[in-house]
C-alpha positions as CSV (number, residue, x, y, z in Angstrom):
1,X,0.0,0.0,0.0
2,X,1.5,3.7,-0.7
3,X,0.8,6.5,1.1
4,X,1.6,10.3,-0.6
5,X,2.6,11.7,3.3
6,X,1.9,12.0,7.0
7,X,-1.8,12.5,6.3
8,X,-2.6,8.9,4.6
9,X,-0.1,7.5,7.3
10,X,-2.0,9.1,10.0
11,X,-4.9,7.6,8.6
12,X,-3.8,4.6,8.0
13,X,-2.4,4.0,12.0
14,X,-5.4,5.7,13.3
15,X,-8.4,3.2,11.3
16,X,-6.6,-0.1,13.6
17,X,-6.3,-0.2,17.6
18,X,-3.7,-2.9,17.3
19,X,-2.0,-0.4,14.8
20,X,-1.7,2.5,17.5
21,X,-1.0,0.6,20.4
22,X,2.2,-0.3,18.1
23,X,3.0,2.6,17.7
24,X,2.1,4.5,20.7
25,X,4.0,1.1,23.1
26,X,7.4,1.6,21.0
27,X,7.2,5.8,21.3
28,X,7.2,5.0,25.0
29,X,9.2,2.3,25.5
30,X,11.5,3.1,22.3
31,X,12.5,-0.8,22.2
32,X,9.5,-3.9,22.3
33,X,9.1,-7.2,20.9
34,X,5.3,-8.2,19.7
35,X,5.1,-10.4,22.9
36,X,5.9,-6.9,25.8
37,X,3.6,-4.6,23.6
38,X,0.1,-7.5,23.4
39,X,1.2,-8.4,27.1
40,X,0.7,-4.1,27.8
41,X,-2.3,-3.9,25.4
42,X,-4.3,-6.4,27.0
43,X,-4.8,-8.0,23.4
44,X,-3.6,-11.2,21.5
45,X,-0.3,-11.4,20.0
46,X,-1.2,-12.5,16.7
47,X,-3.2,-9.2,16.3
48,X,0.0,-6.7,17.0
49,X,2.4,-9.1,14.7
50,X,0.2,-8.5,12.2
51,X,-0.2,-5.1,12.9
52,X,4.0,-4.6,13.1
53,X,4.1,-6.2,10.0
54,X,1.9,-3.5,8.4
55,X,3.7,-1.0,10.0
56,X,6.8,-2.1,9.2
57,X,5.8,-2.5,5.2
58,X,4.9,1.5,5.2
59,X,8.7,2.2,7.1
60,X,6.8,3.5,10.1
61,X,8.6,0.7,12.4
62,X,11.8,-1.3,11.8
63,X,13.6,-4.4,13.1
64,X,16.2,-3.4,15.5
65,X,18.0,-6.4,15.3
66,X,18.8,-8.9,12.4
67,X,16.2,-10.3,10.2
68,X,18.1,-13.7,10.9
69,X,17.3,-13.7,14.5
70,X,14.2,-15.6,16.2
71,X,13.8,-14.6,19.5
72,X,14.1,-11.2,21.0
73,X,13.0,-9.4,18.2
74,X,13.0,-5.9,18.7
75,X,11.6,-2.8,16.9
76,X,11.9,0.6,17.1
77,X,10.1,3.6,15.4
78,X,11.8,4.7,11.8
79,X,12.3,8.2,11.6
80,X,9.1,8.9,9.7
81,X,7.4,6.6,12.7
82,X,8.8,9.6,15.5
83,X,7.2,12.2,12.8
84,X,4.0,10.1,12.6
85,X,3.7,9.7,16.4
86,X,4.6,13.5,16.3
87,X,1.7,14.0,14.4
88,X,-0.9,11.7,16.0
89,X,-0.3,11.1,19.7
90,X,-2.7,13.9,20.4
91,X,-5.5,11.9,19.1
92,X,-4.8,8.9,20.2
93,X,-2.9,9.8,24.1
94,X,-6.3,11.4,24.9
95,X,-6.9,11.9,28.9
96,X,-10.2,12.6,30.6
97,X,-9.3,15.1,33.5
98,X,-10.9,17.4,35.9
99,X,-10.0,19.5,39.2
100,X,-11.7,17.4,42.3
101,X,-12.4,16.8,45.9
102,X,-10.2,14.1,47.1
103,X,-13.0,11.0,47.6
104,X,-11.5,8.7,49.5
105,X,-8.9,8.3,52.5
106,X,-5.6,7.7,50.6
107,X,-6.4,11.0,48.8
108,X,-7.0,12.8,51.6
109,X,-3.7,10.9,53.0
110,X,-1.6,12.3,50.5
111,X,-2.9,15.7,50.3
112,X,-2.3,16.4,53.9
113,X,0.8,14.8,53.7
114,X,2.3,17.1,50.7
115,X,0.7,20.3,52.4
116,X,2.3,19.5,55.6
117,X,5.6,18.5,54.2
118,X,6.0,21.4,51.1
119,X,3.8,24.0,52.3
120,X,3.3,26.9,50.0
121,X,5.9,25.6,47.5
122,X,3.4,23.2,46.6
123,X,1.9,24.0,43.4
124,X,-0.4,20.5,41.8
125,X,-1.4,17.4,43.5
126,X,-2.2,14.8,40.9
127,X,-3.8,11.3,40.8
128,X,-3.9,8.8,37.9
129,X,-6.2,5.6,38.3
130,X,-5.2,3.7,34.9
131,X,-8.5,5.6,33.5
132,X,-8.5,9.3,34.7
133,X,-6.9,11.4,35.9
134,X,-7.9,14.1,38.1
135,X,-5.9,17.5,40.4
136,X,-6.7,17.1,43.5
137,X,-5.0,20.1,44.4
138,X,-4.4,23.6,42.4
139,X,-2.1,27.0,43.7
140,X,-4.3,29.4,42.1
141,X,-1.0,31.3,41.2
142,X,0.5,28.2,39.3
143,X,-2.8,27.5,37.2
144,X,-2.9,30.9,36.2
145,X,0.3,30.5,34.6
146,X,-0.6,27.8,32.3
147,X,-3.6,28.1,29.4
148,X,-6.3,25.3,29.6
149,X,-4.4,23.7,26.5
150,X,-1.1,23.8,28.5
151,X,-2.5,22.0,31.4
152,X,-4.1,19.3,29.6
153,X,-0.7,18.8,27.9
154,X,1.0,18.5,31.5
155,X,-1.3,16.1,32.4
156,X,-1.1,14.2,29.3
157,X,2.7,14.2,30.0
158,X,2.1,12.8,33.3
159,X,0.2,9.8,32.3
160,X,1.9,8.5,29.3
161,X,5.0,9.3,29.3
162,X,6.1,9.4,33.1
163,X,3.9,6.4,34.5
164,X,6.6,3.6,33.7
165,X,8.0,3.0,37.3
166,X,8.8,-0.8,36.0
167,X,12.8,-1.2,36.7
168,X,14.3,-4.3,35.6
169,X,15.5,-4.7,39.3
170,X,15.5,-8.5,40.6
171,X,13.1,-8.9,43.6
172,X,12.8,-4.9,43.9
173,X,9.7,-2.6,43.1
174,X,10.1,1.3,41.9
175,X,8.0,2.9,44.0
176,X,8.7,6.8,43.8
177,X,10.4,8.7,41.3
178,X,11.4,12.4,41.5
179,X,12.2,14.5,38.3
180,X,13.9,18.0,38.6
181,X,13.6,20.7,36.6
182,X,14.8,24.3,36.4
183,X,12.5,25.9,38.8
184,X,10.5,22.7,40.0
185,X,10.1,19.4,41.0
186,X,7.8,16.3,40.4
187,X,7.5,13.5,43.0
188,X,5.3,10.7,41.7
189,X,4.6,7.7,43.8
190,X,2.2,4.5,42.8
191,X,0.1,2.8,45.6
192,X,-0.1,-0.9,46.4
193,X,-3.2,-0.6,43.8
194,X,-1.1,1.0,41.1
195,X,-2.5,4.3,41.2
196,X,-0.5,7.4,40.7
197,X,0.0,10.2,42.5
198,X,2.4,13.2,41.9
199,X,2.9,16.6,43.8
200,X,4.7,19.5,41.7
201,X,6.5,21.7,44.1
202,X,8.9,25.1,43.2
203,X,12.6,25.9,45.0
204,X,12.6,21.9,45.5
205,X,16.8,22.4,46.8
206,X,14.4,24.0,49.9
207,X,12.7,20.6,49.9
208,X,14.1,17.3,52.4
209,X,13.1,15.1,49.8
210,X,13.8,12.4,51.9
211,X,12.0,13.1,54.3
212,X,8.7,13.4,51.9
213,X,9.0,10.4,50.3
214,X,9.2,8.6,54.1
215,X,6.1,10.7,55.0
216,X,4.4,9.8,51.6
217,X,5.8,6.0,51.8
218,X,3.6,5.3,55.3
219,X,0.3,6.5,53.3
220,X,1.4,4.3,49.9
């Protein structure tokens, strides 16, 4: 099948599910057999080989290894795959989101906890249940620095490209991670229930971080 550019391409990925979770599974993960991205999609294998062999006829992903080998296949995004996912993961990475209450103990938990241990550098509370994602707490002063679009582009961010807390770490479980940044700081931690929860605080070298993550490890 030939495509003139991007738009039959984005077409083309966006008419299959097994097509996008290709491609959406290797722009996260960069590497993935068939086998890791139908074991993350909830979806049988045969349906994603066939879908990586569509995608790989249109030079949207490639073998990262040699065509020779059998196991551990790998692929990868081609460059016109990174310009295609540039061009699509809005429609497909789409997140449902709104500003709410906290509704149920943990919440609560971990809002007290990152009020009492950041004070007024905290700046968003967020929570991500595997469907939605919701702030649970807003600085009036840091939302008004961001445009709706912004926002929903933070917490887009937040779900799909920071939730992989999966370290290839015998017998040990990534619990918390923190990411700095020039002027703040974003600690995200994932319950026993694998929900995720972040809290975005400014002068973060102000911050024992420490001692917040063994606050917020007695709620998790």
């Amino acid at each position: 099948m030939e495509h003139e550019g991007l738009g039959d391409l984005s077409s083309f990925v966006l008419n299959s599910k097994y097509r996008k979770y290709v491609i959406e599974n290797l722009a996260r993960a960069t590497l993935a057999t068939p086998t890791e991205i139908a074991e993350k999609s909830d979806c049988h294998r045969p349906h994603i080989s066939r879908a990586v062999s569509e995608l790989r006829d249109e030079n949207i992903v490639e073998l990262s290894v040699s065509d020779d080998r059998t196991v551990g296949r790998y692929y990868c995004l081609t460059d016109t795959g990174e310009q295609l996912w540039d061009n699509i993961k809005d429609k497909i990475q789409q997140v449902n989101w709104q500003i709410v209450e906290p509704d149920s103990d943990i919440d609560t938990s971990f809002v007290d906890v990152a009020h009492n241990e950041l004070g007024k550098k905290l700046r968003f509370i967020g929570k991500y249940d595997g469907e939605s994602a919701s702030i649970l707490y807003a600085d009036p002063d840091a939302v008004a620095e961001y445009t709706d679009e912004e926002l929903e582009k933070g917490i887009r961010e937040f779900v799909y490209r920071r939730v992989n807390m999966e370290l290839n770490v015998p017998r040990r479980m990534c619990w918390a991670q923190t990411f700095f940044f020039e002027s703040e700081a974003i600690t995200m931690v994932k319950s026993d229930t694998g929900v995720l929860y972040s809290a975005t605080f400014e002068s973060y070298s102000e911050v024992d971080i420490s001692a917040l993550l063994s606050s917020l490890q007695q709620i998790i």
